[in-house]
NUVOSE-845577 format. One record per atom (N, C-alpha, C, O): residue in one letter; x, y, z. Coordinates in steps of 0.05 Angstrom, whole numbers, plus 5000, padded with zeros to 4 digits. Example, Ala and Ser with C-alpha at 12.3 -4.5 7.8 and 13.67 -1.06 7.14 Angstrom:
BEGIN
a526448865156/a524649105156/a526449345156/a528549345169/s525749555142/s527349795143/s525850015157/s526850235161/
This chain:
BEGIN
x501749765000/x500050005000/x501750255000/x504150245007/x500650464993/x502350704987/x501350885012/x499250865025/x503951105016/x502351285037/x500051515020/x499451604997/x499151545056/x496051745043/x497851985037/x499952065048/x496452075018/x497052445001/x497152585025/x496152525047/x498452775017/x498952955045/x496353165055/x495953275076/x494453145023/x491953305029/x490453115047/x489353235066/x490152885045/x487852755063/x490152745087/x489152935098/x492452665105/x492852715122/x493353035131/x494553065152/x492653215120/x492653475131/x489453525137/x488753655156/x487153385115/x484953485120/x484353265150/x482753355167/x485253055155/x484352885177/x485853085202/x484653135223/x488753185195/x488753375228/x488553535221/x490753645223/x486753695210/x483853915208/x481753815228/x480653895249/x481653585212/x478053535225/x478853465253/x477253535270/x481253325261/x481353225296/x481153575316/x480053645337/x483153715296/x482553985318/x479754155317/x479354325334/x478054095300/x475554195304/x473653985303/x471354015294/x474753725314/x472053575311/x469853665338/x470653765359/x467853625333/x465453735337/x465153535350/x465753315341/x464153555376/x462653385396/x460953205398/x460553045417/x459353235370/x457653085361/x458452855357/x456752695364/x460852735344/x464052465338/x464152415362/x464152175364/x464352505380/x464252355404/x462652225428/x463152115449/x460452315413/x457852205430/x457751945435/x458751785418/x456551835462/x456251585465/x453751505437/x451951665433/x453951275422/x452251165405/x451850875418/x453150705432/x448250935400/x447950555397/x449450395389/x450550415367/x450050145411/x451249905397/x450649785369/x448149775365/x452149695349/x450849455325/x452049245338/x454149195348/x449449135333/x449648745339/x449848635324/x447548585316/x451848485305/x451548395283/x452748075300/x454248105319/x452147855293/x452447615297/x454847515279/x454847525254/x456447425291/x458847315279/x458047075271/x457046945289/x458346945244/x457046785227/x458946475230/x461346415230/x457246375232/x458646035246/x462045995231/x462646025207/x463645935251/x466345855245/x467146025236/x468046025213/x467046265254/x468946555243/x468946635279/x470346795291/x467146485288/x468346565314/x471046675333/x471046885344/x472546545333/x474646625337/x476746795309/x479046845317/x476246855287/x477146995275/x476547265268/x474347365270/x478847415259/x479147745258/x476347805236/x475047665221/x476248065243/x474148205226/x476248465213/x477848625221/x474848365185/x475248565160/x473848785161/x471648755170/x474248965156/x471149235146/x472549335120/x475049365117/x470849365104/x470949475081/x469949555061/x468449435047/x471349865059/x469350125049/x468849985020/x469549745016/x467650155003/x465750164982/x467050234958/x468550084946/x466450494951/x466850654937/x469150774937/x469250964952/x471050724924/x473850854909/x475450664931/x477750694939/x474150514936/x476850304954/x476550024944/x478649884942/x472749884934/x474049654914/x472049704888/x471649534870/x470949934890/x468749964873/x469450374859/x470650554871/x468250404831/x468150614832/x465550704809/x465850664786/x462850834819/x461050934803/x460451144797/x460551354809/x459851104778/x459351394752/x456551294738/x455851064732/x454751644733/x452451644729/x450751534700/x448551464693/x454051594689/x454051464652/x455651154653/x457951084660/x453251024642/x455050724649/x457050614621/x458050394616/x456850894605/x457850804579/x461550754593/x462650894611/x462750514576/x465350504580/x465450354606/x467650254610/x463850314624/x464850174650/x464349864653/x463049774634/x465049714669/x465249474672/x462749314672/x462349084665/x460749514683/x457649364693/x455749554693/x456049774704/x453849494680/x452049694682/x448849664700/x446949534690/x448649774722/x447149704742/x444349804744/x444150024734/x442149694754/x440849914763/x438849914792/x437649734803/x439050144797/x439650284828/x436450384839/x435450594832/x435650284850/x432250304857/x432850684853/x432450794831/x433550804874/x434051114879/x435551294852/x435751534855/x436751174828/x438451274818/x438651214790/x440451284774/x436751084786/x436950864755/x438750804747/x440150804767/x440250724725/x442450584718/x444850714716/x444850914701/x447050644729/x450150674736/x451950474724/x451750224725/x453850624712/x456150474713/x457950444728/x458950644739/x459050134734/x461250114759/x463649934747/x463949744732/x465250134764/x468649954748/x468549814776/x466949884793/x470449574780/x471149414792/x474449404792/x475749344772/x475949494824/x477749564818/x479849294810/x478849094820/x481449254802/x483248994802/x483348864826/x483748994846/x483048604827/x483548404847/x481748374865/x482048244886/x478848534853/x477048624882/x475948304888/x475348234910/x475648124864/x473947924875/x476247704883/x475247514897/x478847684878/x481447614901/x481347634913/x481247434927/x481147924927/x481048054953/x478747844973/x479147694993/x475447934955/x474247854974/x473947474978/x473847334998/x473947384952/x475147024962/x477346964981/x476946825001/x479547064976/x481747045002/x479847175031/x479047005047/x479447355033/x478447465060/x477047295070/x477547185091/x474647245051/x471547095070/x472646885079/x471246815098/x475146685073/x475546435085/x478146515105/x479446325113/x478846755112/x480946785139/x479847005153/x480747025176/x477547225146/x476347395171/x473547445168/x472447455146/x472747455183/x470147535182/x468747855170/x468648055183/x467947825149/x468348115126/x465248325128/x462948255125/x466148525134/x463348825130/x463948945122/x466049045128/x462249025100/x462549185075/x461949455091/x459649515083/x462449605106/x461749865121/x462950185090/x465050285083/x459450205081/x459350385065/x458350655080/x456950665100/x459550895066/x456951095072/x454651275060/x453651495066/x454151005032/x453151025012/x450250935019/x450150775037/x448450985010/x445350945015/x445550555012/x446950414999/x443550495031/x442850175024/x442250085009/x443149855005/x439750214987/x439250124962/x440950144939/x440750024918/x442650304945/x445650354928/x447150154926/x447750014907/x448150124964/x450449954955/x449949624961/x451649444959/x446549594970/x446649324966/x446549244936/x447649044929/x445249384918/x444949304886/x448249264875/x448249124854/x450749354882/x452749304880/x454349124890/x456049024876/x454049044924/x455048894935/x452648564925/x453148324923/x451048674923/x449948384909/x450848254889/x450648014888/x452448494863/x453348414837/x455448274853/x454748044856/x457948334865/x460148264879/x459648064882/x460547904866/x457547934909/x457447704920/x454247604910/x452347684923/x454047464892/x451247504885/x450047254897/x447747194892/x452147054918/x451046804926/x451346854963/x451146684980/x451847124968/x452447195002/x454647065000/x453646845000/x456747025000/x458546715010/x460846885020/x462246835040/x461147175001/x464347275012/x463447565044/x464447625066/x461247645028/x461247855052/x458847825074/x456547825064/x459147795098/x458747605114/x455947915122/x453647895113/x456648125136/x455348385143/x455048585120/x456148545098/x453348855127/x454049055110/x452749265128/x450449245134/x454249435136/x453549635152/x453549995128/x455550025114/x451950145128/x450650325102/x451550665123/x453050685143/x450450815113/x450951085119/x449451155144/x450351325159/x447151025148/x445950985173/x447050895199/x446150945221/x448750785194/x450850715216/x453950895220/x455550855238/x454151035205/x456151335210/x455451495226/x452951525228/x456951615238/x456651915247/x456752075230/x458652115215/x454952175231/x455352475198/x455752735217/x454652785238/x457552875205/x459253015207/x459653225178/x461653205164/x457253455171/x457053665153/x457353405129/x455753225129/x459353405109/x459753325090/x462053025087/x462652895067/x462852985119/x463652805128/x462152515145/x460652525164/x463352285132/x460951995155/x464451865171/x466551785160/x463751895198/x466251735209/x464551495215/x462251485223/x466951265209/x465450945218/x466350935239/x468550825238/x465551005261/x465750935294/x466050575294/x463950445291/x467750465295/x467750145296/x466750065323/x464849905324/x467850185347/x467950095357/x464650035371/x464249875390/x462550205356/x459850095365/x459049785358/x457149645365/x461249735343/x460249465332/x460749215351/x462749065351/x458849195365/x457849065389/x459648725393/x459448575374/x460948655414/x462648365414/x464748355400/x465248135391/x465848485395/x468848465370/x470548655398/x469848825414/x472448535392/x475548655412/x477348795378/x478248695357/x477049035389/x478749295367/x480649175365/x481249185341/x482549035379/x485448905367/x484948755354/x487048675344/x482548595342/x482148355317/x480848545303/x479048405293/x480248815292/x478748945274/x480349055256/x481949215265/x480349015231/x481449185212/x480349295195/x478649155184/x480549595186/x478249735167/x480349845148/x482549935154/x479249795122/x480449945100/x479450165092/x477750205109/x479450325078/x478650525073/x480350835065/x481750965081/x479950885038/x480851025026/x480851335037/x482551505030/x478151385062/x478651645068/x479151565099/x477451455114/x481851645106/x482051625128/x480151805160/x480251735183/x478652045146/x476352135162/x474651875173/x473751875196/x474551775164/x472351475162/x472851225187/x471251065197/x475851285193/x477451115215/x478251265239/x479251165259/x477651505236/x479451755249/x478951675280/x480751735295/x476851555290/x476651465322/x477451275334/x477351235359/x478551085313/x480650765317/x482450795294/x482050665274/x484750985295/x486351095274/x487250795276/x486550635258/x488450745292/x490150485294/x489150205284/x490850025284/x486650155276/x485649945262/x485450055233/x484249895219/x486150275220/x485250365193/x487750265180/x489950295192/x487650125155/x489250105126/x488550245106/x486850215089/x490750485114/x489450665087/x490350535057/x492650475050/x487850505042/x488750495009/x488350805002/x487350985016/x489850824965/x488851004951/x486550994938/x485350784932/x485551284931/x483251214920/x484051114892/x486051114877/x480751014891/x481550914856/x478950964846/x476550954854/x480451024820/x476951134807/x477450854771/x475650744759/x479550844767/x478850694733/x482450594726/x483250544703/x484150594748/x486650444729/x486750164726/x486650034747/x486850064705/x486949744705/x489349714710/x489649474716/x491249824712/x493649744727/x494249784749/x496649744754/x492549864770/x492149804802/x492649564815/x491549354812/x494849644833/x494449294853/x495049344875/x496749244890/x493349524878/x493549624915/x491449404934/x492049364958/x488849254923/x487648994930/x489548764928/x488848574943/x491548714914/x493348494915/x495348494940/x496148304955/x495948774939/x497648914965/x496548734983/x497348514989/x494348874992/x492048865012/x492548525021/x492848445044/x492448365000/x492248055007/x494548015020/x494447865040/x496648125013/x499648035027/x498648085056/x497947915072/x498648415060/x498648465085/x496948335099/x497248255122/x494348295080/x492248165112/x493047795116/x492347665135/x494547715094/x495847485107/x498147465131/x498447295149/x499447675125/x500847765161/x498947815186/x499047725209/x497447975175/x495647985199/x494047795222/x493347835245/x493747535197/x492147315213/x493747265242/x492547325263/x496047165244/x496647035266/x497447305299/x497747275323/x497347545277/x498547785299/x496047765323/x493647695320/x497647855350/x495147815367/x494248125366/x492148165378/x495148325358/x493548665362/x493848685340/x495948585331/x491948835321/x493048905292/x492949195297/x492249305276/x493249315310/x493349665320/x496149675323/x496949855308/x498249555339/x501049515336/x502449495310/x504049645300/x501249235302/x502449335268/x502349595253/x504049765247/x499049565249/x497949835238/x499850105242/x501050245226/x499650095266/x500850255275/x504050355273/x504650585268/x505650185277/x508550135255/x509050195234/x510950325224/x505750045220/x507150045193/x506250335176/x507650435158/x503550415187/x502950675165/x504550975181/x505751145169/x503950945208/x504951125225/x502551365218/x503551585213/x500951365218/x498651535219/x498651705241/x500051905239/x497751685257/x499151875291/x500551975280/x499552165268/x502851955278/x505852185274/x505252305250/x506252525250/x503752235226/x503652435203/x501452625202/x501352825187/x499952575216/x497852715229/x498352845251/x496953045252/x500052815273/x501052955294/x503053205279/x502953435288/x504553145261/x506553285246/x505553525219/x507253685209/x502853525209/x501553645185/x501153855202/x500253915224/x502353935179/x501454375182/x498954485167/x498454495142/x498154545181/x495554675177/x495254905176/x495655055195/x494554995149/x494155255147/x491855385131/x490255285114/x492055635143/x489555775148/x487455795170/x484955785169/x488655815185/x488155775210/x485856015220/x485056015244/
């Protein structure tokens, strides 16, 4: 994986010095049931849009052409390796598609993906964010029975992780290169991850998020 642009770690310590009180509210728990013989294994989360998916309103030229109860027909690229990605995952973690894209959106997509349920186990939608003006943070840790040291979230905008920095894998975004292999990346790393007992220690090592975010200058203050 590559590091994040210096604009999204400058706009993330933006948002930590003026986050708004509202990001920190106690929330409802999600109860999602960990699905037989994943019990004792790590949980995946993973974003949507520009991390394994990217849609546009003209489906001319794109991979799939969909259509969207709210939105009528879309085209969606599929980034490289996404259906690697999710066959390797569903048989070593327990996988949630945590979007903050409408439900009728991104189940008509995550259905194309997994159209037999088999790879993505949950799907948690925009309703389950904290919204934040023009920002959704995925608060993980409401997600009820999971220990944050077995949670890993991907996700292209690091705003999205900003309250369990230490469980976030930032990817880049991706909108249409077929020569992307930032999901192939992804497989390496989350095969290290299986046997680690905290994945916040690694995480944490390896992207160093804290310190590039503790270190961004902010201006216009």
């Amino acid at each position: 994986m590559t590091k994040p642009a210096n604009t999204l770690i400058t706009e993330a310590a933006m948002f930590i010095k003026y986050m708004p009180k509202a990001v920190c509210k106690v929330e409802e728990a999600i109860h999602l049931n960990k699905p037989p013989g994943y019990e004792n294994k790590k949980t995946l989360i993973l974003d949507l849009d520009e991390t394994l998916i990217h849609a546009e309103d003209n489906p001319t030229n794109c991979h799939v052409c969909l259509k969207i109860p709210i939105k009528g027909q879309i085209g969606v690229n599929l980034r490289p390796y996404c259906f690697d990605l999710l066959k390797f995952a569903s048989k070593e973690f327990e996988v949630i598609i945590f979007t903050a894209s409408q439900k009728q959106y991104a189940d008509a997509i995550i259905d194309h993906l997994d159209p037999s349920h088999h790879f993505v186990h949950h799907r948690l939608y925009r309703e389950h964010c904290t919204a934040n003006h023009e920002h959704y943070v995925k608060n993980i840790e409401r997600i009820a029975n999971r220990n944050l040291k077995d949670i890993i979230i991907v996700d292209n905008s690091i705003i999205s992780f900003l309250l369990q920095l230490d469980n976030g894998v930032p990817i880049s975004t991706w909108y249409s290169n077929i020569n992307d292999f930032q999901l192939k990346l992804l497989i390496d790393y989350l095969k290290l991850m299986i046997p680690v007992n905290d994945i916040r220690v690694v995480n944490r090592h390896t992207f160093q998020l804290q310190k590039l975010i503790a270190t961004a200058k902010i201006t216009n203050e």
